[in-house]
DRENDO-1510 file (C-alpha; in Angstrom, 1 decimal, always signed):
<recs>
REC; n; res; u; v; w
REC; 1; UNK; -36.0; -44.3; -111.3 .
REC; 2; UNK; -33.5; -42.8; -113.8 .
REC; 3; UNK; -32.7; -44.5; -116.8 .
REC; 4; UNK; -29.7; -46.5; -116.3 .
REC; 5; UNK; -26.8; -45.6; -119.2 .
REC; 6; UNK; -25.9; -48.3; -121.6 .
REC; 7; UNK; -22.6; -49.2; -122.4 .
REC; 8; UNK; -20.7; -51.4; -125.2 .
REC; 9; UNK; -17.5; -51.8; -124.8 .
REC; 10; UNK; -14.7; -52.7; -127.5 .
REC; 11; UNK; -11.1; -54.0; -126.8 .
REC; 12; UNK; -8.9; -56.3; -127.8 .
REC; 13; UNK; -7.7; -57.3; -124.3 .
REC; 14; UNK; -10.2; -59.7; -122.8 .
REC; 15; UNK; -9.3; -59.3; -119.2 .
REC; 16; UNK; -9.3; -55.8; -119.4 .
REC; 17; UNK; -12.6; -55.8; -121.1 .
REC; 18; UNK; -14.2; -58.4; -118.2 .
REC; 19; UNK; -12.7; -56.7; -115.8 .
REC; 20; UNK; -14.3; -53.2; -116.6 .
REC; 21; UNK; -17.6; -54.6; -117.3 .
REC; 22; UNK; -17.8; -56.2; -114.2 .
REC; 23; UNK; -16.3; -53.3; -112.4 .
REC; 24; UNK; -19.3; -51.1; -114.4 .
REC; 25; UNK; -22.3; -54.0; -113.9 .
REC; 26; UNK; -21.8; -53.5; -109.8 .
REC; 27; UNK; -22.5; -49.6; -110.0 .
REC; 28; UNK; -26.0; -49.5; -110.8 .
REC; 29; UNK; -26.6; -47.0; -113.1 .
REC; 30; UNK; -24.6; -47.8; -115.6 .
REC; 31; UNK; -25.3; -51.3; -117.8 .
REC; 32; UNK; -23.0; -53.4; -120.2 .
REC; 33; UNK; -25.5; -54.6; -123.1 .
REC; 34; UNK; -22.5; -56.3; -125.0 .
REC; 35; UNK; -18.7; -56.2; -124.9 .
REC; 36; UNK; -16.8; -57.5; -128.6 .
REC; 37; UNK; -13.3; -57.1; -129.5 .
REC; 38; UNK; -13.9; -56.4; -133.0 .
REC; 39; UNK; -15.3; -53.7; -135.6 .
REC; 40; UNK; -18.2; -56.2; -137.0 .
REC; 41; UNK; -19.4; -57.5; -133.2 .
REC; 42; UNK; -19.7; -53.4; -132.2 .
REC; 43; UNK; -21.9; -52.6; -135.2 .
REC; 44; UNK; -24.0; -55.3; -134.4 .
REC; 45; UNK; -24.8; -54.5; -131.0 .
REC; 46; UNK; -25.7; -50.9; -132.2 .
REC; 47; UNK; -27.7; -52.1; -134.5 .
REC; 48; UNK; -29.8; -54.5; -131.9 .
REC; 49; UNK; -28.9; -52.8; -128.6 .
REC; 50; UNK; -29.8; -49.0; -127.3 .
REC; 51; UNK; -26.6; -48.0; -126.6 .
REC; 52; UNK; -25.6; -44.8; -124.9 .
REC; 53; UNK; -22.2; -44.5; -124.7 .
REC; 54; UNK; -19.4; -47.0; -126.7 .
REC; 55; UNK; -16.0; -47.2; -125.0 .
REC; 56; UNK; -13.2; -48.1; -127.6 .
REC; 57; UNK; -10.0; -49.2; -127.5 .
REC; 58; UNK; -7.7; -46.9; -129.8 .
REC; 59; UNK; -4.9; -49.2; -129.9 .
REC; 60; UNK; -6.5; -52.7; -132.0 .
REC; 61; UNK; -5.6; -54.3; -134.8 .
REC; 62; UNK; -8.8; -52.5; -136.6 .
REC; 63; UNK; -7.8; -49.0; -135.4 .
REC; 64; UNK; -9.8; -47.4; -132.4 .
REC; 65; UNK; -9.9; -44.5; -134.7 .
REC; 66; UNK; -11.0; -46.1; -137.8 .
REC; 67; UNK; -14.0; -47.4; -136.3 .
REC; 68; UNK; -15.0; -44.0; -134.5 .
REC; 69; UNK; -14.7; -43.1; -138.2 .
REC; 70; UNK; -17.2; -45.0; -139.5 .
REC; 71; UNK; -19.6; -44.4; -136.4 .
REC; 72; UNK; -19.8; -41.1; -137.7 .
REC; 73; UNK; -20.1; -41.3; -141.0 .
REC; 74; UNK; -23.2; -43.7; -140.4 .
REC; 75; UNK; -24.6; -41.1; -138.4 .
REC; 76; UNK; -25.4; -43.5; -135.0 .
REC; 77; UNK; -26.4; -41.7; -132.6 .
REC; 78; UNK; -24.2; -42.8; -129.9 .
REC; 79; UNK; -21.3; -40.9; -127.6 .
REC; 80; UNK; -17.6; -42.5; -127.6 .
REC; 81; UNK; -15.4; -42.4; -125.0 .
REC; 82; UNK; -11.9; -43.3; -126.1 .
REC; 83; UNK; -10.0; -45.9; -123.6 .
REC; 84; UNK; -6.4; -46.1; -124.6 .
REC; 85; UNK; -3.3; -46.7; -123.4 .
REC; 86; UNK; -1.6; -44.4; -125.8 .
REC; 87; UNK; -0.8; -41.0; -124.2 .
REC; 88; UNK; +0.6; -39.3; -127.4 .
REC; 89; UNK; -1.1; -35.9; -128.0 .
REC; 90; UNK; -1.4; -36.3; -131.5 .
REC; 91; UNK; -4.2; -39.4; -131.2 .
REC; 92; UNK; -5.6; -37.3; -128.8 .
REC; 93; UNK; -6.5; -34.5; -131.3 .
REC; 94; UNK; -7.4; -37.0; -133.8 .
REC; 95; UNK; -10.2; -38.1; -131.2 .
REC; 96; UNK; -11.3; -34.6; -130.7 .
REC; 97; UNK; -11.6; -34.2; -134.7 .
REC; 98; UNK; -12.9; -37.1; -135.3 .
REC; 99; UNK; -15.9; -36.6; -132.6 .
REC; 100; UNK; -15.0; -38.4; -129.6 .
REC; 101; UNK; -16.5; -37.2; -126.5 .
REC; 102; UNK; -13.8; -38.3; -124.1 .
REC; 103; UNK; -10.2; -39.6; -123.9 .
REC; 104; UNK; -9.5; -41.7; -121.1 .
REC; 105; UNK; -5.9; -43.6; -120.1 .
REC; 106; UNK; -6.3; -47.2; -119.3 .
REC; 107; UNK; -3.6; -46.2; -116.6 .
REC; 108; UNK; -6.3; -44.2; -114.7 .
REC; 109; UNK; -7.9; -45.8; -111.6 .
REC; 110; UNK; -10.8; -47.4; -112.7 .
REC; 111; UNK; -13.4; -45.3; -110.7 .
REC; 112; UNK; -12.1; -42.3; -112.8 .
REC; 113; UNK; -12.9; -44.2; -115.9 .
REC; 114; UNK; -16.2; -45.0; -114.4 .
REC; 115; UNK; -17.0; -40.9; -113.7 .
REC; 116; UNK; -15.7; -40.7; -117.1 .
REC; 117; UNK; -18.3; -43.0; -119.2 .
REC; 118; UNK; -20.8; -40.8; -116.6 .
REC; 119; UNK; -20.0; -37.5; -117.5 .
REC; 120; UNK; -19.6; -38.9; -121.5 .
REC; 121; UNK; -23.2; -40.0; -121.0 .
REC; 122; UNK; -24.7; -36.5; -119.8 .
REC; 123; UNK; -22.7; -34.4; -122.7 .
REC; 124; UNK; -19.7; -33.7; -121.0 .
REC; 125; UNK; -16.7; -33.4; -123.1 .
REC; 126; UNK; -14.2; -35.5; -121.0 .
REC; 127; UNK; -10.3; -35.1; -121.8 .
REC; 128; UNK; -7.5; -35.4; -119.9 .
REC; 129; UNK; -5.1; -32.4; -119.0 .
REC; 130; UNK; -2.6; -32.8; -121.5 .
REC; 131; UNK; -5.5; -32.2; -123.7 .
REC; 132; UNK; -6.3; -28.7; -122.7 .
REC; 133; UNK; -4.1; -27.1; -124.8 .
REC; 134; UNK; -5.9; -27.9; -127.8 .
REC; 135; UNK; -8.7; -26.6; -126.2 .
REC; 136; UNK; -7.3; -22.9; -125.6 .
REC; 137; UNK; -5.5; -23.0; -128.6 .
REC; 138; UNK; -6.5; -25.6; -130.4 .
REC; 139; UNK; -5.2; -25.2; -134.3 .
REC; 140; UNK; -2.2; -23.9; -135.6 .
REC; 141; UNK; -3.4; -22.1; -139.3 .
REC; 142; UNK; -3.5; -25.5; -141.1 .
REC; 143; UNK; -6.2; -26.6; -143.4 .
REC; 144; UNK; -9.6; -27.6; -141.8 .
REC; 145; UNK; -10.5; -31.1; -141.0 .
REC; 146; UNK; -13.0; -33.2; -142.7 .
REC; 147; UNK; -15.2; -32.5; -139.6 .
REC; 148; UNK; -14.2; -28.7; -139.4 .
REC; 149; UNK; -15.7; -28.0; -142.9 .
REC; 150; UNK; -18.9; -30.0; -142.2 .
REC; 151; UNK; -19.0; -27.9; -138.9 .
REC; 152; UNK; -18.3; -24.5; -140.7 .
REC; 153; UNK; -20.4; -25.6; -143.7 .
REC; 154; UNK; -23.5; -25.9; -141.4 .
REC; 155; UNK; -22.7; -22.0; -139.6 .
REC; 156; UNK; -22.7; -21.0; -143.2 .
REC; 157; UNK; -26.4; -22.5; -143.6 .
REC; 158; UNK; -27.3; -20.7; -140.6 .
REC; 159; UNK; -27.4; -23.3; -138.3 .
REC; 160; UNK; -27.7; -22.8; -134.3 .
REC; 161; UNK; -25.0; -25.1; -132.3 .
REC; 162; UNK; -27.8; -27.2; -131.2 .
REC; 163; UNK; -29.4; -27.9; -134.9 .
REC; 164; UNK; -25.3; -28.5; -135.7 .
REC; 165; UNK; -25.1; -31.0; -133.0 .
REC; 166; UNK; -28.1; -33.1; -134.2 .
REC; 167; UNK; -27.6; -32.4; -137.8 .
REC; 168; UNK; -23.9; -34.3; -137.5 .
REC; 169; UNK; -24.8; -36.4; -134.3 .
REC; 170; UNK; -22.5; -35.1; -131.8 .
REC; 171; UNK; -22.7; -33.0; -128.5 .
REC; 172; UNK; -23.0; -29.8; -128.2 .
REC; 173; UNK; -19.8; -30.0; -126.7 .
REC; 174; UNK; -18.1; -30.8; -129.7 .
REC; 175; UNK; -19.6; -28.5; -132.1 .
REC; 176; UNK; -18.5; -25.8; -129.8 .
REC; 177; UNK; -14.8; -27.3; -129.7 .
REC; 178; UNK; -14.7; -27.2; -133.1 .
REC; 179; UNK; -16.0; -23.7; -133.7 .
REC; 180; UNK; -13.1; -22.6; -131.8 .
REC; 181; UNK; -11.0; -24.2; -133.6 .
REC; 182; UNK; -12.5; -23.0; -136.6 .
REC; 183; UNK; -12.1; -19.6; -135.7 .
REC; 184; UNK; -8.6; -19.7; -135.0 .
REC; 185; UNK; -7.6; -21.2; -137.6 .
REC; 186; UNK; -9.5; -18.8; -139.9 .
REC; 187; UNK; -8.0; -16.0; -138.0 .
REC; 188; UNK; -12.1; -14.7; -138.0 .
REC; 189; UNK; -13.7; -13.7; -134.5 .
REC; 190; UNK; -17.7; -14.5; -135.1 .
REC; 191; UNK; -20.3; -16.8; -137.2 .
REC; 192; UNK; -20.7; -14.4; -139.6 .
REC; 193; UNK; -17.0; -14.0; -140.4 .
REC; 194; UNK; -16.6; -17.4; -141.2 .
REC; 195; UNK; -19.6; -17.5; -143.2 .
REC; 196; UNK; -17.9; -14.7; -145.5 .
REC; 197; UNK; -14.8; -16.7; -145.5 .
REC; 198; UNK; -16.5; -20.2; -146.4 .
REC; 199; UNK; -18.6; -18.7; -149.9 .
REC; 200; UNK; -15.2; -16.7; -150.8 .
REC; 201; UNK; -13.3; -20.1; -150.5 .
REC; 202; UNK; -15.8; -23.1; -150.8 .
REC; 203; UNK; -14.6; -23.9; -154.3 .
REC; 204; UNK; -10.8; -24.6; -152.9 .
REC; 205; UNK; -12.2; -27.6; -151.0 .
REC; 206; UNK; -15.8; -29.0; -152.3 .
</recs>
């Protein structure tokens, strides 16, 4: 029997909230081992709970993307799918940058939601359309992210995309997002360019 995928789930919005996780416990592959609506009550249940895949409300009074913040700077090894009812292309990018592995709209039926957390859960980057942009073109030549330099810092070590993914504790997915977006906004068409181009600028941004 396949192991099923454990979910937490964050939100401020208690019906909401009940609502999915009863939608999610009647599936049978999927399992809610704790639902909070707060940034303490989430790290908690990572710290006692195996969880899989955390599905976070962006829009809280703690912000959505403060605490996806802080899941990755404590290096859990977790996957987040955003839920949010903000549709505004800018958060959307801040999730991708910040390390997100989905963005879903609380307007979507629930059983799209439901695929979503799935597909999350297997490594699947999962964004909506108005998202693909960013995707084929995904930087304008603005400085790197926070993320982008930790990315480009470990091509520069000579690290594969796999030893990337584990190194910062994201998917393969991402690190491959943000290579591209590396690369275009370096103007640079391989590793080994933007290897050149981090040691002949490192000391602008460490």
């Amino acid at each position: 029997m396949a192991e099923k995928v454990n979910v937490a789930l964050i939100d401020d919005h208690p019906v909401f909230m009940e609502g999915l996780a009863l939608l999610l416990s009647q599936t049978g592959d999927i399992q809610v081992v704790g639902t909070t609506d707060n940034r303490a009550g989430l790290f908690s249940l990572l710290d006692s709970e195996r969880v899989h895949v955390v599905v976070l409300d962006l829009l809280m009074p703690d912000p959505g993307l403060s605490i996806l913040s802080e899941i990755r700077r404590r290096g859990i090894n977790v996957r987040v799918l955003i839920l949010s009812g903000c549709e505004e292309i800018h958060k959307i990018r801040a999730a991708i940058e910040g390390g997100a592995e989905g963005y879903v709209f609380k307007t979507q039926p629930f059983r799209q939601i439901i695929d979503s957390i799935r597909q999350v859960a297997q490594g699947q980057l999962v964004y909506p359309l108005t998202a693909q942009p960013l995707f084929k073109h995904p930087a304008k030549k603005d400085e790197l992210s926070q993320r982008e330099l930790e990315v480009l810092s470990c091509i520069a070590s000579g690290l594969t995309n796999s030893e990337i993914s584990e190194q910062l504790v994201i998917s393969r997915n991402t690190v491959g997002f943000h290579i591209k977006s590396i690369f275009a906004k370096l103007g640079v068409n391989n590793r080994t360019e933007a290897t050149i181009w981090y040691f002949k600028n490192r000391s602008s941004f460490e």
